[in-house]
Biopython code that builds the backbone (N, CA, C, O; Angstrom):
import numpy as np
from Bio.PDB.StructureBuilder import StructureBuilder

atoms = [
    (1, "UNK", "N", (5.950, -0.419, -10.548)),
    (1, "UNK", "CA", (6.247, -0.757, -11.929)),
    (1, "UNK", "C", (5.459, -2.020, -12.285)),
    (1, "UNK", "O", (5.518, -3.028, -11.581)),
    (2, "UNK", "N", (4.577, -1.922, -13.615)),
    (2, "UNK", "CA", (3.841, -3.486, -13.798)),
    (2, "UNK", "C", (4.874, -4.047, -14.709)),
    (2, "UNK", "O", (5.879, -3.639, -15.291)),
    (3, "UNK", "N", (4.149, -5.249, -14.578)),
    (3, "UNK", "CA", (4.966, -6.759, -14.812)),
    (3, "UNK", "C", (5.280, -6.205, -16.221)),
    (3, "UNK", "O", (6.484, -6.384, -16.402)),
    (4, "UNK", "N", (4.558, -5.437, -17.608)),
    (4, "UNK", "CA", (4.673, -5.340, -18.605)),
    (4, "UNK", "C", (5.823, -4.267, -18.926)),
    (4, "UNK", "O", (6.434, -4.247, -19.995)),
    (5, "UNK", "N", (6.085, -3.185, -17.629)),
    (5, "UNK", "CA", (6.923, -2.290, -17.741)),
    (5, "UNK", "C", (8.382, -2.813, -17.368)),
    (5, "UNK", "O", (9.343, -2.090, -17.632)),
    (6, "UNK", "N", (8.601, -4.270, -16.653)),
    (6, "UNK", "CA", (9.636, -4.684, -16.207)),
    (6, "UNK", "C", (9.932, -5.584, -17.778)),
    (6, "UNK", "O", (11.042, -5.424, -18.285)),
    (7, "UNK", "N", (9.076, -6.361, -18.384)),
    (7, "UNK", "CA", (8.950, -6.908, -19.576)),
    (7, "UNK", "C", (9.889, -6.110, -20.628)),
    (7, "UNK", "O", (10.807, -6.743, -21.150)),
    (8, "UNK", "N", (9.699, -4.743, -20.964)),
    (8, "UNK", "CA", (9.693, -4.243, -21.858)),
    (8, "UNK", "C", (11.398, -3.662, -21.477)),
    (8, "UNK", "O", (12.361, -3.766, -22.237)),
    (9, "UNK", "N", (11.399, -3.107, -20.223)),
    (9, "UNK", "CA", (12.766, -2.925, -19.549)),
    (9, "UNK", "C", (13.929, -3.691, -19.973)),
    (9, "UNK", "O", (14.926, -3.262, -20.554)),
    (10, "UNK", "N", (13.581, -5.313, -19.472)),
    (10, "UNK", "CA", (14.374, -5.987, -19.892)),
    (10, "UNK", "C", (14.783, -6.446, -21.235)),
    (10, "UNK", "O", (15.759, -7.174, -21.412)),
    (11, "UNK", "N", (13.914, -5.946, -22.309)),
    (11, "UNK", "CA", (14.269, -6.862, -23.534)),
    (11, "UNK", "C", (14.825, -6.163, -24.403)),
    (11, "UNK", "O", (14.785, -6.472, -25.594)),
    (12, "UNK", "N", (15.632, -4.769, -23.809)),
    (12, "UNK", "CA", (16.677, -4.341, -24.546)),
    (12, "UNK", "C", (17.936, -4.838, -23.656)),
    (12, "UNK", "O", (18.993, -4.756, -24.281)),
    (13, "UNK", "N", (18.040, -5.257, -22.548)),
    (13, "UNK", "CA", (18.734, -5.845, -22.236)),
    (13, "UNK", "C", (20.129, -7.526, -22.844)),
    (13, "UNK", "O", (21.315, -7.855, -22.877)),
    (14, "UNK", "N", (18.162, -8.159, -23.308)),
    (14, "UNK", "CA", (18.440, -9.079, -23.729)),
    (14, "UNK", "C", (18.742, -9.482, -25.034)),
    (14, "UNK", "O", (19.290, -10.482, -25.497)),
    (15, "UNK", "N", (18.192, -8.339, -25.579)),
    (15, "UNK", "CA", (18.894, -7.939, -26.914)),
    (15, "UNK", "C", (20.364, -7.564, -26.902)),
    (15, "UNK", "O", (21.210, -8.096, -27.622)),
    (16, "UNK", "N", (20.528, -6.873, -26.272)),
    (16, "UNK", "CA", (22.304, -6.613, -26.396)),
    (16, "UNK", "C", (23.201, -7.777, -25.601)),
    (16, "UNK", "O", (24.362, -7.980, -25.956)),
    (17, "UNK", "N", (22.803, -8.273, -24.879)),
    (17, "UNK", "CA", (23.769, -9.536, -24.058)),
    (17, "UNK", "C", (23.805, -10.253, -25.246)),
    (17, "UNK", "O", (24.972, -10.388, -25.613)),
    (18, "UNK", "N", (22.823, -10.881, -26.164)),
    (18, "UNK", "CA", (22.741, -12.052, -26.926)),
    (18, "UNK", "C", (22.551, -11.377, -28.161)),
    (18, "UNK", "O", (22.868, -12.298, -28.915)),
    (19, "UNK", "N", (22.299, -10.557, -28.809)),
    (19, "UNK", "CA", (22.680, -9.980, -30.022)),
    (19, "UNK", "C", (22.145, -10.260, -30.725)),
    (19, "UNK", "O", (22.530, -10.739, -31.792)),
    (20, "UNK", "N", (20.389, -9.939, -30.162)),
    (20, "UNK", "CA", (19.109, -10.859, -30.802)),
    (20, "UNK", "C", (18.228, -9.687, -31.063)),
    (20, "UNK", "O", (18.117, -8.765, -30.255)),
    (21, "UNK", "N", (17.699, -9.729, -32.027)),
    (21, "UNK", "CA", (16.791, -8.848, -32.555)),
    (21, "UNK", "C", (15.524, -9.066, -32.135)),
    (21, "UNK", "O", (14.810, -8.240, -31.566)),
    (22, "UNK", "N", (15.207, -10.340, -32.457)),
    (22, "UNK", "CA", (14.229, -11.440, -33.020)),
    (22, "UNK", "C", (13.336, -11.901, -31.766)),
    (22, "UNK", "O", (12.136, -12.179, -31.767)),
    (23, "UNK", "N", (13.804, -11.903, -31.214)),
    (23, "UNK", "CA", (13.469, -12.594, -29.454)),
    (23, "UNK", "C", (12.554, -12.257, -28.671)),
    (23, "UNK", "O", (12.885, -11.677, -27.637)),
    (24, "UNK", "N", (11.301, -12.491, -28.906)),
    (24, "UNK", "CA", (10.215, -11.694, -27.601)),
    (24, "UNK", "C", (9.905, -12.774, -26.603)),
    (24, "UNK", "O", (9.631, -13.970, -26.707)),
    (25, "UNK", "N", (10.096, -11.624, -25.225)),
    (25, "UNK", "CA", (10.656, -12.071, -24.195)),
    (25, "UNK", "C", (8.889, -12.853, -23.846)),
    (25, "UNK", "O", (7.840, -12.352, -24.253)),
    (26, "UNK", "N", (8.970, -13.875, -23.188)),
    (26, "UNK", "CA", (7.888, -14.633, -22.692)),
    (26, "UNK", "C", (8.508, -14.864, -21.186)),
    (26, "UNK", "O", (9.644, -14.839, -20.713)),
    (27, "UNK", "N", (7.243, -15.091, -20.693)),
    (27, "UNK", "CA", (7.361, -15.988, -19.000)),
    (27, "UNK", "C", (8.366, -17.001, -19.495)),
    (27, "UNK", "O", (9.564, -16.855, -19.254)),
    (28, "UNK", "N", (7.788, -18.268, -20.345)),
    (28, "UNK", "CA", (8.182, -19.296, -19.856)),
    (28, "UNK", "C", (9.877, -19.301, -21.078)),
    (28, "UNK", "O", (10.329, -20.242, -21.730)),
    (29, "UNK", "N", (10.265, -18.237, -20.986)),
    (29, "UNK", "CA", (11.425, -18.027, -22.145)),
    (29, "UNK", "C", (12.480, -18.592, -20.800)),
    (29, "UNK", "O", (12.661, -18.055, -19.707)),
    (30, "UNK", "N", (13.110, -19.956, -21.395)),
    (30, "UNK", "CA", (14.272, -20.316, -20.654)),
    (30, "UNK", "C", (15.683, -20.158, -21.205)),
    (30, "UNK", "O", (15.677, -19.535, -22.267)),
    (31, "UNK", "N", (17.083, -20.600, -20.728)),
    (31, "UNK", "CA", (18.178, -19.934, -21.471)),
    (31, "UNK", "C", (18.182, -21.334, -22.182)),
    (31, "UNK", "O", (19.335, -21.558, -22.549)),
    (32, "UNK", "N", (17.379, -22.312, -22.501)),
    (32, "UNK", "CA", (17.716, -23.399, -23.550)),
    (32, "UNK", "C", (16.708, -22.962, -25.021)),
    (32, "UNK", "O", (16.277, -23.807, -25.805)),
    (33, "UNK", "N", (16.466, -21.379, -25.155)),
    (33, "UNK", "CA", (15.217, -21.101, -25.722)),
    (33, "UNK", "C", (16.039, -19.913, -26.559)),
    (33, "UNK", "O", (15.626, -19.346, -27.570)),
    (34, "UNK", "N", (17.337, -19.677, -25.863)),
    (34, "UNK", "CA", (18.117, -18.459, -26.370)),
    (34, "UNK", "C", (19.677, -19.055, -26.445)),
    (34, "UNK", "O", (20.325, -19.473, -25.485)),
    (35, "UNK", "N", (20.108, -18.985, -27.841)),
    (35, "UNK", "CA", (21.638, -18.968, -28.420)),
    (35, "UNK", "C", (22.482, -18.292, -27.522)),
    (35, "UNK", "O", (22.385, -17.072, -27.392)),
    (36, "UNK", "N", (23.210, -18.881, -26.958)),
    (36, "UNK", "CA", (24.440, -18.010, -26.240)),
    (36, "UNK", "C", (24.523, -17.711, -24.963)),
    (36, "UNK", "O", (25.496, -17.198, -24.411)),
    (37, "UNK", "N", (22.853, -18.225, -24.152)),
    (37, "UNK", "CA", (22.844, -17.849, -23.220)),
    (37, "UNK", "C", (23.609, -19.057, -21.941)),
    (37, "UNK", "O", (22.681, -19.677, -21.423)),
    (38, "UNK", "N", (24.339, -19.291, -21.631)),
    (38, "UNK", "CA", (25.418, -19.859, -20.735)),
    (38, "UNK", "C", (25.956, -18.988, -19.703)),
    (38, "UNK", "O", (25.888, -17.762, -19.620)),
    (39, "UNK", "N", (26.500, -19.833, -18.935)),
    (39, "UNK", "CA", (26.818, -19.872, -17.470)),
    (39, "UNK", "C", (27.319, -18.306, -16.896)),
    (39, "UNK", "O", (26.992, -17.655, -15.904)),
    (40, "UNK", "N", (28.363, -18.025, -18.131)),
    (40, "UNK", "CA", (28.978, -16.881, -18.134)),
    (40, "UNK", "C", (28.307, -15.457, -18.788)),
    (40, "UNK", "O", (28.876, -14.366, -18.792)),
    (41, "UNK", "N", (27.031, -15.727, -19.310)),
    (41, "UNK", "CA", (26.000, -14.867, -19.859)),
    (41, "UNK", "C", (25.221, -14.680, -19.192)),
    (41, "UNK", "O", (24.508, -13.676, -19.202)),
    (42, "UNK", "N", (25.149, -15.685, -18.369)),
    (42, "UNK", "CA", (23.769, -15.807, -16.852)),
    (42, "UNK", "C", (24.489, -14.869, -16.122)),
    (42, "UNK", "O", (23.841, -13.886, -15.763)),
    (43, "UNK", "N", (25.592, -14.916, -15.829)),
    (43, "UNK", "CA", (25.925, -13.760, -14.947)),
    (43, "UNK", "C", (25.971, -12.384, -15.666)),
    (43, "UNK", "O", (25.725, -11.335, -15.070)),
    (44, "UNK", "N", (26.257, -12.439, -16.811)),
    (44, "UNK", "CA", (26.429, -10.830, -17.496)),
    (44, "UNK", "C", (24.988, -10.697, -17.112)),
    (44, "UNK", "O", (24.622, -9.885, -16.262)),
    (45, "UNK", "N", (24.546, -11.135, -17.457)),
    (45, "UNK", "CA", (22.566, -10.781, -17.357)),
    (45, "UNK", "C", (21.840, -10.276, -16.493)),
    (45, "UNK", "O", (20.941, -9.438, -16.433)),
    (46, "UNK", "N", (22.600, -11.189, -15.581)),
    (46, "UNK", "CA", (22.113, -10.715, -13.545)),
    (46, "UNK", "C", (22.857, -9.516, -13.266)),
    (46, "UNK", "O", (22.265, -8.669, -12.597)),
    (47, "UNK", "N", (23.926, -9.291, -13.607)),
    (47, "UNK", "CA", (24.483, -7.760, -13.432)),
    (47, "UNK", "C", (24.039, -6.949, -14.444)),
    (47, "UNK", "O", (23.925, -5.797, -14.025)),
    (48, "UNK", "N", (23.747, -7.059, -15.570)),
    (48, "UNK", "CA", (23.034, -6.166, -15.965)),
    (48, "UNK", "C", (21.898, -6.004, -15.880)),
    (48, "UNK", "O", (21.494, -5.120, -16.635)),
    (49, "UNK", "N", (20.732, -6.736, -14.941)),
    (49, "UNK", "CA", (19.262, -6.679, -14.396)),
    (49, "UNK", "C", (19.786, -5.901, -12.770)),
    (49, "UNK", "O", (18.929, -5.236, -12.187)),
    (50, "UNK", "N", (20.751, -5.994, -12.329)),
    (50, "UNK", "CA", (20.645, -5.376, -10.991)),
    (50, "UNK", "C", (20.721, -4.273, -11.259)),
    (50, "UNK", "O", (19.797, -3.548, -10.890)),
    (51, "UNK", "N", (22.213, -3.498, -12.254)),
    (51, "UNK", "CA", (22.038, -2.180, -12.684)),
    (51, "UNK", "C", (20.981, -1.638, -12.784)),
    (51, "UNK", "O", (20.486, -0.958, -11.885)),
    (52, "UNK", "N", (20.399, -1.875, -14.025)),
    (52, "UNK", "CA", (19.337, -1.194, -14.468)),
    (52, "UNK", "C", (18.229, -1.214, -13.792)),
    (52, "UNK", "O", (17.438, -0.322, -14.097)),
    (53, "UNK", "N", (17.855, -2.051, -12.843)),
    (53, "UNK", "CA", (16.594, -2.103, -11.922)),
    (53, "UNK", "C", (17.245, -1.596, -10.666)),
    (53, "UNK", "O", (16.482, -2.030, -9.803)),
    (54, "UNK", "N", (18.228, -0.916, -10.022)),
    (54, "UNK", "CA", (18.979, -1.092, -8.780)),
    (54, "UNK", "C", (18.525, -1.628, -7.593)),
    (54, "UNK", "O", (18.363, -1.192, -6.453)),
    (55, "UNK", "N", (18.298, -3.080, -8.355)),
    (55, "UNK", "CA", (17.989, -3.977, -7.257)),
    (55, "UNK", "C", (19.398, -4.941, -7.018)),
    (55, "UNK", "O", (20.345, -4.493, -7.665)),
    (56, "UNK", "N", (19.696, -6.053, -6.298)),
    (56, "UNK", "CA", (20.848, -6.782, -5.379)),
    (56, "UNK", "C", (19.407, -8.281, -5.247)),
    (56, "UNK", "O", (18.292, -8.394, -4.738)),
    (57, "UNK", "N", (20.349, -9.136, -6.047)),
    (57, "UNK", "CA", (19.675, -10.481, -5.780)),
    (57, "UNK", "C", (20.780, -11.565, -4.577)),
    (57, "UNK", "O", (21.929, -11.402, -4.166)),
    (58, "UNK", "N", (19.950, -12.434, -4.385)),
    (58, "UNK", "CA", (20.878, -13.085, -3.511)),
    (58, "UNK", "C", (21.358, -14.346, -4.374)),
    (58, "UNK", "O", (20.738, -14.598, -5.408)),
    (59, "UNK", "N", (22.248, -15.005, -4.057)),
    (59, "UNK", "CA", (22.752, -16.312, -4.438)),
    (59, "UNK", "C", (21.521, -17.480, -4.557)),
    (59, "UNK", "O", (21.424, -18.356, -5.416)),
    (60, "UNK", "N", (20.749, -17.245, -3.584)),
    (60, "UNK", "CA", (19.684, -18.452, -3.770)),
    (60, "UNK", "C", (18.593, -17.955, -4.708)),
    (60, "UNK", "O", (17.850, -18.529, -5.505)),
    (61, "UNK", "N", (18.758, -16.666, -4.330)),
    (61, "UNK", "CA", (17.077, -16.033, -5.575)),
    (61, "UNK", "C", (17.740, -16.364, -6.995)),
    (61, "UNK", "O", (16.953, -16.850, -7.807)),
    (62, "UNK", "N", (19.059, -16.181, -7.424)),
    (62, "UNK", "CA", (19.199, -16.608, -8.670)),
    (62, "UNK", "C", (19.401, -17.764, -8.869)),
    (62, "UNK", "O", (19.273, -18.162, -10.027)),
    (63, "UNK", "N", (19.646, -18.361, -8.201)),
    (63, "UNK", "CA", (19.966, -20.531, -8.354)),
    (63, "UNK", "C", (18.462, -20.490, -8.405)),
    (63, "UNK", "O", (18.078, -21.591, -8.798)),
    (64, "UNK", "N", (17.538, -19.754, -8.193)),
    (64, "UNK", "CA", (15.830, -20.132, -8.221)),
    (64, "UNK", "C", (15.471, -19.832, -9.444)),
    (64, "UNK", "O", (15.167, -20.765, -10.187)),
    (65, "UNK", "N", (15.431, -18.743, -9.840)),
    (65, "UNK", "CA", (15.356, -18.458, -11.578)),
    (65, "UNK", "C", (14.956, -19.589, -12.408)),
    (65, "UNK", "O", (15.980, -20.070, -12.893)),
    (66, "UNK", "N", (13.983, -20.184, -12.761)),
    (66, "UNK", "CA", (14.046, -21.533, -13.416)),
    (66, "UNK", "C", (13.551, -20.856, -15.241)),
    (66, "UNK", "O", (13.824, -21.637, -16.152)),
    (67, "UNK", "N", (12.984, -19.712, -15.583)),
    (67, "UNK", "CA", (12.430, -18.757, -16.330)),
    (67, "UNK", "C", (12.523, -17.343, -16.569)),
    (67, "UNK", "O", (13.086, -16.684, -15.695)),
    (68, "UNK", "N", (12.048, -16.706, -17.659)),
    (68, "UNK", "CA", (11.908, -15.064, -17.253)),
    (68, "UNK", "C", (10.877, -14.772, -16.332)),
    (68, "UNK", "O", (11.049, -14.009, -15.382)),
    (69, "UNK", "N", (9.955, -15.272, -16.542)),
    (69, "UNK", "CA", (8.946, -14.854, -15.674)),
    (69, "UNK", "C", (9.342, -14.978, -13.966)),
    (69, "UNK", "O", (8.858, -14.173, -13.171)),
    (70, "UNK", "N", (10.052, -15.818, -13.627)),
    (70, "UNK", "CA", (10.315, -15.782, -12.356)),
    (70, "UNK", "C", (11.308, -14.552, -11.975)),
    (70, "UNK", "O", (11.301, -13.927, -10.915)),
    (71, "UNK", "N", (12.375, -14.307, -13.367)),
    (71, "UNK", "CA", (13.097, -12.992, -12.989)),
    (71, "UNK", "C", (12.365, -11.970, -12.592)),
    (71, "UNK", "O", (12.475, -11.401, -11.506)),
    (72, "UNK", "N", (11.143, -11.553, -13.978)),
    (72, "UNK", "CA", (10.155, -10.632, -13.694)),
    (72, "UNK", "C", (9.499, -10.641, -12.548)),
    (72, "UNK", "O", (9.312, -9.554, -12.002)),
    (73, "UNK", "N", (9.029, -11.786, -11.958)),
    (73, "UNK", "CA", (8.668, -11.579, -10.914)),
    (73, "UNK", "C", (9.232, -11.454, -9.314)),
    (73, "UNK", "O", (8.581, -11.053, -8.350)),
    (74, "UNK", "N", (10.854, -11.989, -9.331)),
    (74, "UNK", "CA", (11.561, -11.227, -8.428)),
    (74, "UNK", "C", (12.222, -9.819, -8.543)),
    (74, "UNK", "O", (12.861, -9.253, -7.656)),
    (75, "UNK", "N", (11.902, -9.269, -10.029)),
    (75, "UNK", "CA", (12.118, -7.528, -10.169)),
    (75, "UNK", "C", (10.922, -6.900, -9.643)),
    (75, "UNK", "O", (10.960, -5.736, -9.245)),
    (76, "UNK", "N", (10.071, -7.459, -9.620)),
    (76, "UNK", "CA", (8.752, -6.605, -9.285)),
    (76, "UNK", "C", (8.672, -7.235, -7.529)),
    (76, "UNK", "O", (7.812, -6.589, -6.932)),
    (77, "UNK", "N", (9.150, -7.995, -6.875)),
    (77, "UNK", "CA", (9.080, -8.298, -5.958)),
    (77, "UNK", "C", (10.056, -7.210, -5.197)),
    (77, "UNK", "O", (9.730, -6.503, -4.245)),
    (78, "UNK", "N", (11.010, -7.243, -5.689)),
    (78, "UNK", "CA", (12.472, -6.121, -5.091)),
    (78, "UNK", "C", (12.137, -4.436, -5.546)),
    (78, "UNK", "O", (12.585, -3.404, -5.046)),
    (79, "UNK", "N", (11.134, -4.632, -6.734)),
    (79, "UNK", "CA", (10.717, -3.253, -6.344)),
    (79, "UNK", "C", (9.387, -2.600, -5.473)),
    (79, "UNK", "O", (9.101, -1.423, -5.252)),
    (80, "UNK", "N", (8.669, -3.925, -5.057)),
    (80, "UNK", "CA", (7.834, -3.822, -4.095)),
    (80, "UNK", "C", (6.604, -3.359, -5.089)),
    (80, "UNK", "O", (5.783, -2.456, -4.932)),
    (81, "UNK", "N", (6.739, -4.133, -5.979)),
    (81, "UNK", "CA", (5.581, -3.834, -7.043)),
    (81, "UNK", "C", (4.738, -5.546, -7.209)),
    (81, "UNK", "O", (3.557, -5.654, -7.541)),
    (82, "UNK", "N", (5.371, -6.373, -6.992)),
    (82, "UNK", "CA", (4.810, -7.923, -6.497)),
    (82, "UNK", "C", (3.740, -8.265, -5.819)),
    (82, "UNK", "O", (3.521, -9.450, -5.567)),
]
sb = StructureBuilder()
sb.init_structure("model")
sb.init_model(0)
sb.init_chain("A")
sb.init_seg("    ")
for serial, (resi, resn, name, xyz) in enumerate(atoms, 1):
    if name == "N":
        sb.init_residue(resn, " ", resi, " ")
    sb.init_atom(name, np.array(xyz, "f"), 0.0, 1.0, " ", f" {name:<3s}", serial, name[0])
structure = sb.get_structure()
């Protein structure tokens, strides 16, 4: 899967967690860049990126997350597309 197909994956995602139309997803898109996105949204988010990718992150890969692009690039890492 390329980086643009994991891109595009996720940003109906992120549309429905945050209830954003408007929002195109970038690398350096952080959750101080998106309304609503908090502690308890970070987790709706990560369970709804494991679903839909049926990938399993670990506790430290998500305390690493500093961006999207780093998500994208541990989805494409867990799908062995990295």
């Amino acid at each position: 899967m390329t980086e643009q197909m994991i891109y595009s994956q996720l940003q109906p995602i992120f549309d429905d967690l945050f209830d954003t139309g408007d929002l195109a997803l970038a690398a350096d898109t952080t959750a101080d860049d998106v309304d609503g996105w908090d502690s308890l949204n970070h987790v709706m988010l990560i369970l709804a990126v494991q679903k839909r990718f049926k990938v399993k992150f670990s506790a430290a890969e998500i305390s690493g997350l500093e961006n999207v692009g780093a998500l994208v690039a541990l989805i494409g890492k867990k799908l062995g597309t990295a």
